[in-house]
C-alpha positions as semicolon CSV with decimal commas, in nm:
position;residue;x (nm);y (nm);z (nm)
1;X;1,852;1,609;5,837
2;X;1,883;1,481;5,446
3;X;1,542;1,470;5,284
4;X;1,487;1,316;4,935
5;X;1,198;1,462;4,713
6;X;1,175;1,305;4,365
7;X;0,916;1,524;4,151
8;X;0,747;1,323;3,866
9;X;0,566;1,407;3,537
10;X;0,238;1,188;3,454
11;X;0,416;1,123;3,139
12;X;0,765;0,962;3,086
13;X;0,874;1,108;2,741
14;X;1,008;1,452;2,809
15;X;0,740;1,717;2,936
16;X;0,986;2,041;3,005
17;X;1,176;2,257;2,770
18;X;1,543;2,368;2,896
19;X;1,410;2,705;2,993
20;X;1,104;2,526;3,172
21;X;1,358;2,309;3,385
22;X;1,554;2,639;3,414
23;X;1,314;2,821;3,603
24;X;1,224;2,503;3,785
25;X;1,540;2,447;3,926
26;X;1,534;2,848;3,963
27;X;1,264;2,845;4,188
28;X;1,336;2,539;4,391
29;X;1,658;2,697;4,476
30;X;1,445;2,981;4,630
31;X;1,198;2,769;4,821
32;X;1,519;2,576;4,974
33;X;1,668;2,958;5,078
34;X;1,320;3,020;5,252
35;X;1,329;2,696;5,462
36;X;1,753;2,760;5,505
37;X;1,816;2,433;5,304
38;X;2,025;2,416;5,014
39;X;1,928;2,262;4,689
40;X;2,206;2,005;4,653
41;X;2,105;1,845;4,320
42;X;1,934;1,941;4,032
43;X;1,890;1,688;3,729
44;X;1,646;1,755;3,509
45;X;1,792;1,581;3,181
46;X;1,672;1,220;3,149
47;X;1,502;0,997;3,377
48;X;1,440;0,983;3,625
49;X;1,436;1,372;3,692
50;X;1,518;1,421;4,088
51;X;1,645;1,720;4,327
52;X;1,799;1,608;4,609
53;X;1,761;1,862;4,930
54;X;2,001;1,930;5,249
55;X;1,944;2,073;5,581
C-alpha cells in the first residue's frame, strides 16, 4: 500500500523555522515506526511542503 499525505499551512509564505521542520519531520518519522511504515520523503523547503509515506 503507498499512501500520499500532503500537510498544508493556512498561509503560503513560509510558516516553520528549520528547527520547527526538524522536529516535524522528527516526529513524523516516529508516527510512521508506530504504524511499521517508513517515512519515505520529507521536503519541507519550498512549496509545496509534502511527506510522502510507504507501507
Amino acid at each position: 500500500m503507498h499512501a500520499h499525505l500532503v500537510f498544508v499551512t493556512k498561509y503560503w509564505h513560509k510558516v516553520f523555522s528549520d528547527r520547527h521542520l526538524a522536529r516535524l519531520e522528527e516526529i513524523m518519522r516516529a508516527v510512521c515506526a508506530d504504524f511499521e511504515t517508513e517515512l519515505a520523503e520529507f521536503n519541507g523547503g519550498g512549496r509545496p511542503r509534502t511527506s510522502h509515506h510507504r507501507n
